[in-house]
Biotite code that builds the C-alpha atoms (Angstrom):
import biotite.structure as struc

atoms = struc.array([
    struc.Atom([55.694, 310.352, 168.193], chain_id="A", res_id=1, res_name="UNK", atom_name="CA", element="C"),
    struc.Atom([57.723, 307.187, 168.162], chain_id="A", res_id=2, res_name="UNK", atom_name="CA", element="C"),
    struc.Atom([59.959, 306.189, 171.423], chain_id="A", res_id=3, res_name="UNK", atom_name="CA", element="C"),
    struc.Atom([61.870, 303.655, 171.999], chain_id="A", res_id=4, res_name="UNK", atom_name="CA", element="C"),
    struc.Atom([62.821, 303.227, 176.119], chain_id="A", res_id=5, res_name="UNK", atom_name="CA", element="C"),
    struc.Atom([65.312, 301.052, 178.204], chain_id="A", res_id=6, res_name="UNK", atom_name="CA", element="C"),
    struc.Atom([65.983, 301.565, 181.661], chain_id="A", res_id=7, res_name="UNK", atom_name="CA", element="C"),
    struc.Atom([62.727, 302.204, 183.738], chain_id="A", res_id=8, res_name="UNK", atom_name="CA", element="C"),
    struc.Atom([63.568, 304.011, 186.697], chain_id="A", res_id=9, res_name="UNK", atom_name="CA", element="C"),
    struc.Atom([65.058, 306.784, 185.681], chain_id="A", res_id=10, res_name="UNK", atom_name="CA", element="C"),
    struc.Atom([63.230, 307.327, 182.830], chain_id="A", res_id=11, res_name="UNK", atom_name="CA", element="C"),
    struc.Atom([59.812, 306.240, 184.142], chain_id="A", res_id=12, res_name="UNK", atom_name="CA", element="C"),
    struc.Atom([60.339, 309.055, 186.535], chain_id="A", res_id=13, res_name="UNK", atom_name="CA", element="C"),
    struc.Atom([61.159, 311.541, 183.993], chain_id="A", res_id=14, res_name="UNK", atom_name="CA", element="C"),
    struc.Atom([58.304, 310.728, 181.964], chain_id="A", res_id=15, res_name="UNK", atom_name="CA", element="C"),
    struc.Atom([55.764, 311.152, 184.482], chain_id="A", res_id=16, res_name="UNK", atom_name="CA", element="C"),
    struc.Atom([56.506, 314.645, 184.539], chain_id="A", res_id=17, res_name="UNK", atom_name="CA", element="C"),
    struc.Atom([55.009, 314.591, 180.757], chain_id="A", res_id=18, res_name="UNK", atom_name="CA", element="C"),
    struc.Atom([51.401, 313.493, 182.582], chain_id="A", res_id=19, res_name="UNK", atom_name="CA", element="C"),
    struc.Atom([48.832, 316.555, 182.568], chain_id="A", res_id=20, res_name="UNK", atom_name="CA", element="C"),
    struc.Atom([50.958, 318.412, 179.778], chain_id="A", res_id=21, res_name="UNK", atom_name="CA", element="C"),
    struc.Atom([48.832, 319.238, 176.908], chain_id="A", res_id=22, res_name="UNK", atom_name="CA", element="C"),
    struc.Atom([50.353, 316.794, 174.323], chain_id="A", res_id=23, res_name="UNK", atom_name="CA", element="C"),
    struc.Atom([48.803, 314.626, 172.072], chain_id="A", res_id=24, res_name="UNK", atom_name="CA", element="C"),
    struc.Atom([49.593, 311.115, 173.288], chain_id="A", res_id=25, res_name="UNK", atom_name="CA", element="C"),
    struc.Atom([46.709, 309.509, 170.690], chain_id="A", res_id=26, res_name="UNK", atom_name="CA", element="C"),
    struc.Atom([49.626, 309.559, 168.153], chain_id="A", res_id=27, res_name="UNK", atom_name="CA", element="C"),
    struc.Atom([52.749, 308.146, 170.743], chain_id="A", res_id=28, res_name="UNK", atom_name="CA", element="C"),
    struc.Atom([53.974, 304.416, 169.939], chain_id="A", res_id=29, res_name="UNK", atom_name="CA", element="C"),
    struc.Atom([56.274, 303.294, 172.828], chain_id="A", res_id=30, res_name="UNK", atom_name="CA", element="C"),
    struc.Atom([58.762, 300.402, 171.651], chain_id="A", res_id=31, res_name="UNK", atom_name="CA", element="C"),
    struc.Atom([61.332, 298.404, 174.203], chain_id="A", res_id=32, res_name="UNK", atom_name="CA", element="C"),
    struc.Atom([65.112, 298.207, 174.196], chain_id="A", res_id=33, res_name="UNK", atom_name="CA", element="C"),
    struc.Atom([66.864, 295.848, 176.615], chain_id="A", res_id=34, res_name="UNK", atom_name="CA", element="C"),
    struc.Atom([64.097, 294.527, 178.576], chain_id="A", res_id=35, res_name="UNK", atom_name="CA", element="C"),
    struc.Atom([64.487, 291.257, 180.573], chain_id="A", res_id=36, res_name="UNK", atom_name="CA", element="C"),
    struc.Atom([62.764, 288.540, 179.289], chain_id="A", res_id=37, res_name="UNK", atom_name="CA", element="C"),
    struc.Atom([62.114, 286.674, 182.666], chain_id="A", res_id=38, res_name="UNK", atom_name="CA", element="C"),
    struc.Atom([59.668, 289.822, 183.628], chain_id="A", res_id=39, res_name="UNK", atom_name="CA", element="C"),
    struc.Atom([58.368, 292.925, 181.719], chain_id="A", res_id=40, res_name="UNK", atom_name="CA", element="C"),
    struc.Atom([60.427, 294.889, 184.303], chain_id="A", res_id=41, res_name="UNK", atom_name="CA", element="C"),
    struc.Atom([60.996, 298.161, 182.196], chain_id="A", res_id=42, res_name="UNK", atom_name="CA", element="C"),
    struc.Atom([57.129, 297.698, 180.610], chain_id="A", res_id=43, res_name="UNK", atom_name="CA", element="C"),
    struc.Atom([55.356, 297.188, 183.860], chain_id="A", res_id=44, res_name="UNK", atom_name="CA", element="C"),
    struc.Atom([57.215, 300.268, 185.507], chain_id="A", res_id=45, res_name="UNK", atom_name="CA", element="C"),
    struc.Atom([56.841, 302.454, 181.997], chain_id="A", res_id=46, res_name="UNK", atom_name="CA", element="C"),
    struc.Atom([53.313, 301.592, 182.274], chain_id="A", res_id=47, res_name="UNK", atom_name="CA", element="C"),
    struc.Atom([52.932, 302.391, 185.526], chain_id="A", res_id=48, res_name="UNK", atom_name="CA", element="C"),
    struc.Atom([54.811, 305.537, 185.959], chain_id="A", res_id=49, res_name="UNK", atom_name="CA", element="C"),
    struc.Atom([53.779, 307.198, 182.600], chain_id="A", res_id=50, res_name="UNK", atom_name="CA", element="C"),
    struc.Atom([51.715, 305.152, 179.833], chain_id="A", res_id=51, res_name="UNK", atom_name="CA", element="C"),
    struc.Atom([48.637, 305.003, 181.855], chain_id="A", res_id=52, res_name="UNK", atom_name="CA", element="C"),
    struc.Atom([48.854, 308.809, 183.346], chain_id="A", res_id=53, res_name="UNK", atom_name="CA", element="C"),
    struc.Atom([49.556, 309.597, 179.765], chain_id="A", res_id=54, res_name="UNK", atom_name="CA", element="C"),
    struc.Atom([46.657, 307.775, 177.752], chain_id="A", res_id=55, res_name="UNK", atom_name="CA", element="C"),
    struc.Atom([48.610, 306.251, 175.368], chain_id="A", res_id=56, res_name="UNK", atom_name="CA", element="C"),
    struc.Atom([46.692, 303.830, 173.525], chain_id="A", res_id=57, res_name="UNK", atom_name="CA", element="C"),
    struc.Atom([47.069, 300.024, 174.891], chain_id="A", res_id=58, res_name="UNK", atom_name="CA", element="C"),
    struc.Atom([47.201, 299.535, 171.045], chain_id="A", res_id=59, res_name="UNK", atom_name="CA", element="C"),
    struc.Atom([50.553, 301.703, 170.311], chain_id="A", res_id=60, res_name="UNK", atom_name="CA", element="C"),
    struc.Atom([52.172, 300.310, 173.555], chain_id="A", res_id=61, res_name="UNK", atom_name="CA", element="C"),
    struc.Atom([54.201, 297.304, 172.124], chain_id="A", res_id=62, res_name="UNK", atom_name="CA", element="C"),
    struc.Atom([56.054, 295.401, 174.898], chain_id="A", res_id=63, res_name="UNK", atom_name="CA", element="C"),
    struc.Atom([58.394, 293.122, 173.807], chain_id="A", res_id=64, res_name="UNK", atom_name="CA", element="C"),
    struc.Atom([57.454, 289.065, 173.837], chain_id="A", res_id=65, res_name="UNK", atom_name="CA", element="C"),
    struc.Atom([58.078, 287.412, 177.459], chain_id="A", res_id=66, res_name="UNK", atom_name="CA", element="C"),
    struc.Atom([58.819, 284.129, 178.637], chain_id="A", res_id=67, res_name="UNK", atom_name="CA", element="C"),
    struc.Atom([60.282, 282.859, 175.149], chain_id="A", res_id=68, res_name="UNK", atom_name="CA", element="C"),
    struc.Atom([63.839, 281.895, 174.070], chain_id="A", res_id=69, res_name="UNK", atom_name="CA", element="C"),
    struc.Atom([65.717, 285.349, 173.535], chain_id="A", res_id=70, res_name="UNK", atom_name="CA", element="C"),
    struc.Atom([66.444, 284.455, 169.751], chain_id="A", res_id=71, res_name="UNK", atom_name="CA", element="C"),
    struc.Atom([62.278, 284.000, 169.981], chain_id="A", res_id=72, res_name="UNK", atom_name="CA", element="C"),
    struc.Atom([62.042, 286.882, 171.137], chain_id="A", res_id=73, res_name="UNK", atom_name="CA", element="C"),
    struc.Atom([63.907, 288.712, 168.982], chain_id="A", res_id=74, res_name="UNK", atom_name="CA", element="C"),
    struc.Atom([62.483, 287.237, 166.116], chain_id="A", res_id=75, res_name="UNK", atom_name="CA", element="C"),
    struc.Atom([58.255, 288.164, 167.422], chain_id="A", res_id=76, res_name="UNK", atom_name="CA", element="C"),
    struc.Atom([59.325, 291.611, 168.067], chain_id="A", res_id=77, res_name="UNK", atom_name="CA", element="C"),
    struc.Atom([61.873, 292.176, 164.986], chain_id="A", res_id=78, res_name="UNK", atom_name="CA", element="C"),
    struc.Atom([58.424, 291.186, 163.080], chain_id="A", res_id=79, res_name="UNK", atom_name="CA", element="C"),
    struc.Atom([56.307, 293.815, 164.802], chain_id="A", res_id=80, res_name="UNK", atom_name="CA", element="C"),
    struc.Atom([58.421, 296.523, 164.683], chain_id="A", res_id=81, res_name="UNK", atom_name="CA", element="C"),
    struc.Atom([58.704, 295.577, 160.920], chain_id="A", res_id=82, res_name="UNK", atom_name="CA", element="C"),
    struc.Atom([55.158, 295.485, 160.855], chain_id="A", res_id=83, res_name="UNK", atom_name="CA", element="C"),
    struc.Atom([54.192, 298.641, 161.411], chain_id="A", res_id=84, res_name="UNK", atom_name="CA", element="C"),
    struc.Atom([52.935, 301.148, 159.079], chain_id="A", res_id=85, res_name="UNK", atom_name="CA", element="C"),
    struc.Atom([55.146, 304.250, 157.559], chain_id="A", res_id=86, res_name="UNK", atom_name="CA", element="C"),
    struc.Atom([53.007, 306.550, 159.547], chain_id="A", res_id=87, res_name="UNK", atom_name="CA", element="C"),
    struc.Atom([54.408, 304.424, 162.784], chain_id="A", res_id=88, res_name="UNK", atom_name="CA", element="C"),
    struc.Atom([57.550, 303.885, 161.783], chain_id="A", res_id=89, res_name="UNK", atom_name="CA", element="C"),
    struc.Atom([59.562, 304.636, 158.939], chain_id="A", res_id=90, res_name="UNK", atom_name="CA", element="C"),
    struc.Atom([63.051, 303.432, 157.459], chain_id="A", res_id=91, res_name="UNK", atom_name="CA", element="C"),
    struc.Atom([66.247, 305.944, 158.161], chain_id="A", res_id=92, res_name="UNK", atom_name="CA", element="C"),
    struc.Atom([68.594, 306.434, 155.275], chain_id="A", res_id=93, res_name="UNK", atom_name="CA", element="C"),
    struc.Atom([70.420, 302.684, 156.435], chain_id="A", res_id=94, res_name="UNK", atom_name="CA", element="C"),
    struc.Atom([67.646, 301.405, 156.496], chain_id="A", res_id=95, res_name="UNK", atom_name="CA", element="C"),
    struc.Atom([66.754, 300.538, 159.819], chain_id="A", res_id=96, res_name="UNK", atom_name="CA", element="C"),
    struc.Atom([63.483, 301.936, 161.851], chain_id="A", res_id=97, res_name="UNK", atom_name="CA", element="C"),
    struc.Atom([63.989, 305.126, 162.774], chain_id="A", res_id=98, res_name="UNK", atom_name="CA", element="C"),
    struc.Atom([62.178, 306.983, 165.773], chain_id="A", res_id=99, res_name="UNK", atom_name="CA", element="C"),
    struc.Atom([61.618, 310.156, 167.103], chain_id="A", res_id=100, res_name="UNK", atom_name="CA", element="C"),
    struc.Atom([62.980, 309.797, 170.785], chain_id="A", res_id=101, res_name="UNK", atom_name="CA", element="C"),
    struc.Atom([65.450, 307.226, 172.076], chain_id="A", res_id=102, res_name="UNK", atom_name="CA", element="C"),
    struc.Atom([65.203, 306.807, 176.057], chain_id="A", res_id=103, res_name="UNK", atom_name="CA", element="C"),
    struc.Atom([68.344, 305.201, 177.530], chain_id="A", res_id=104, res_name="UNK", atom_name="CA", element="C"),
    struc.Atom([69.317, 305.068, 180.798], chain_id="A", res_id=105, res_name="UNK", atom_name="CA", element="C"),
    struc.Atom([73.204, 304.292, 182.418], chain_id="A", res_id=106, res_name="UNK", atom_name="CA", element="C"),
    struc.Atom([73.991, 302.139, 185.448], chain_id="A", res_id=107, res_name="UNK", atom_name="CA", element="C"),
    struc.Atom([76.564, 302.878, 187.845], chain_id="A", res_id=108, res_name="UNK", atom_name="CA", element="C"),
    struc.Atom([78.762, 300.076, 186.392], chain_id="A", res_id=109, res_name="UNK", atom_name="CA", element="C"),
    struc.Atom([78.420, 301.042, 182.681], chain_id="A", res_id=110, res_name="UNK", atom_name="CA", element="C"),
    struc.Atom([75.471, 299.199, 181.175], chain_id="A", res_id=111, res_name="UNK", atom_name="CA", element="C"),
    struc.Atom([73.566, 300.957, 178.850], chain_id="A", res_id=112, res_name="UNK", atom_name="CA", element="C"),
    struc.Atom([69.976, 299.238, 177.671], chain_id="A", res_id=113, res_name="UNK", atom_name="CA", element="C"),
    struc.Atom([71.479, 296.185, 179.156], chain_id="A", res_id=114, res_name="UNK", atom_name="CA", element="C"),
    struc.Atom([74.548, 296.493, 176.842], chain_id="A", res_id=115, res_name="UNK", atom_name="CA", element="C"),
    struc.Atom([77.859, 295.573, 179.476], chain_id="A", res_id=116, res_name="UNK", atom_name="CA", element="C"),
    struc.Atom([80.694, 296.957, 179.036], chain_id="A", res_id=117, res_name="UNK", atom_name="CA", element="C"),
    struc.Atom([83.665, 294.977, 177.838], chain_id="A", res_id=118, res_name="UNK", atom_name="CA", element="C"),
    struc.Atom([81.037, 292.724, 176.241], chain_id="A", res_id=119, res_name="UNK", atom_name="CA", element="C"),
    struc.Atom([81.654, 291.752, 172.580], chain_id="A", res_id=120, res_name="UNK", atom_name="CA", element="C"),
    struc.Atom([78.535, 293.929, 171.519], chain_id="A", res_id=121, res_name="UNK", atom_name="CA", element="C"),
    struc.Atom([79.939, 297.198, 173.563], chain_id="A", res_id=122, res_name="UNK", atom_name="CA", element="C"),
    struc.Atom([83.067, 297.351, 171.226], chain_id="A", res_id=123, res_name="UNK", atom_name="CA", element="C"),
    struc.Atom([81.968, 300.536, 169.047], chain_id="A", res_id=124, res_name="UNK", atom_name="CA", element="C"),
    struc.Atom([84.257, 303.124, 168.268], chain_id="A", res_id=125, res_name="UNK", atom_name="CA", element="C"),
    struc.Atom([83.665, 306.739, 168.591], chain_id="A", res_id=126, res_name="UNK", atom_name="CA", element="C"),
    struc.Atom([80.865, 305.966, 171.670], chain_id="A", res_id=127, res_name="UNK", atom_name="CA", element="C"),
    struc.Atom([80.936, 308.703, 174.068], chain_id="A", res_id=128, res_name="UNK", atom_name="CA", element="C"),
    struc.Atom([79.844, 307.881, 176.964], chain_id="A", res_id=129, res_name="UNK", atom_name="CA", element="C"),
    struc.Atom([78.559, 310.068, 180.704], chain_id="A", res_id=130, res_name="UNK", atom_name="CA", element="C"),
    struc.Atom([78.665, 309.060, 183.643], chain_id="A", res_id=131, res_name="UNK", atom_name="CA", element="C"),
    struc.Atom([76.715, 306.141, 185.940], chain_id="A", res_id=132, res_name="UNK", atom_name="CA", element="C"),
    struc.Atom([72.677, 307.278, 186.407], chain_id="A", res_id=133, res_name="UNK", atom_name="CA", element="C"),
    struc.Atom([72.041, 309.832, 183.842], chain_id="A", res_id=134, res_name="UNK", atom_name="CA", element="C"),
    struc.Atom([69.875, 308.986, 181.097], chain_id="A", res_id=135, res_name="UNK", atom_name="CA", element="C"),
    struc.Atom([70.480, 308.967, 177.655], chain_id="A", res_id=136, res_name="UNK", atom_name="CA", element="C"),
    struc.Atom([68.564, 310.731, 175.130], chain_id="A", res_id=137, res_name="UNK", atom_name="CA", element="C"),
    struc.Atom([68.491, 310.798, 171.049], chain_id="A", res_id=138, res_name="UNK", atom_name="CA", element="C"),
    struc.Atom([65.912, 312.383, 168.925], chain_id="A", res_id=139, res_name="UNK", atom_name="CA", element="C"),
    struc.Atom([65.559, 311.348, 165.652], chain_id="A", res_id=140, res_name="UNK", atom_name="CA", element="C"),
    struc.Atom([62.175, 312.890, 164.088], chain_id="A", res_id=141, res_name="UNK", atom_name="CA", element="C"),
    struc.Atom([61.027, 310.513, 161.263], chain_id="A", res_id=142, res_name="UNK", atom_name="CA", element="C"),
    struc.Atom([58.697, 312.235, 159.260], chain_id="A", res_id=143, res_name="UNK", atom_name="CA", element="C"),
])
């Protein structure tokens, strides 16, 4: 299984519900969307609320880079999702890394994975969108 997660709370929560299911969590690689990159706010939370309960593997838990310019950033963890190995990850028909569950959460004033509203990279057509504090899910199963 390969999941990608933004937004914490809401999802940490849900997630820790998953804890004492019988599922195979030796084969889970958790990736980051939208954390901050003054503190590993949605990793340290994830990783408290689920990752550990769960038994992923330290190993397939891949927090992105902290403390580091944000084009840095981007850069280190562009590499190791790139990295990875087709059995991680694998390349969706456009080319870009596809995974098997997409975690997203919504804040009350719009932000999705730290995405504003109104912001130059929120102007996508044909985005539907809920309402404030539900989370956002996509499956995508990679094979």
């Amino acid at each position: 299984m390969r999941q990608a997660a933004a937004g914490a709370q809401l999802i940490g929560e849900s997630l820790a519900t998953l804890s004492g299911q019988d599922l195979d969590f030796d084969k889970w690689h958790v990736f980051f969307a939208g954390e901050r990159l003054d503190c590993q706010e949605s990793f340290l939370l994830a990783k408290k609320l689920w990752i550990d309960s769960c038994k992923i593997p330290e190993s397939q838990v891949h927090p992105i880079p902290q403390f580091i310019p944000a084009e840095g950033a981007a850069a280190q963890y562009t590499a190791e999702i790139c990295m990875q190995d087709e059995t991680v990850l694998v390349d969706s028909e456009q080319g870009l890394p596809a995974v098997d569950l997409l975690l997203l959460d919504m804040a009350e004033d719009g932000t999705i994975g730290r995405l504003k509203p109104n912001s130059l990279g929120a102007q996508v057509r044909n985005l539907e969108v809920g309402q404030p504090g539900c989370a956002f899910l996509a499956c995508s199963c990679a094979h």
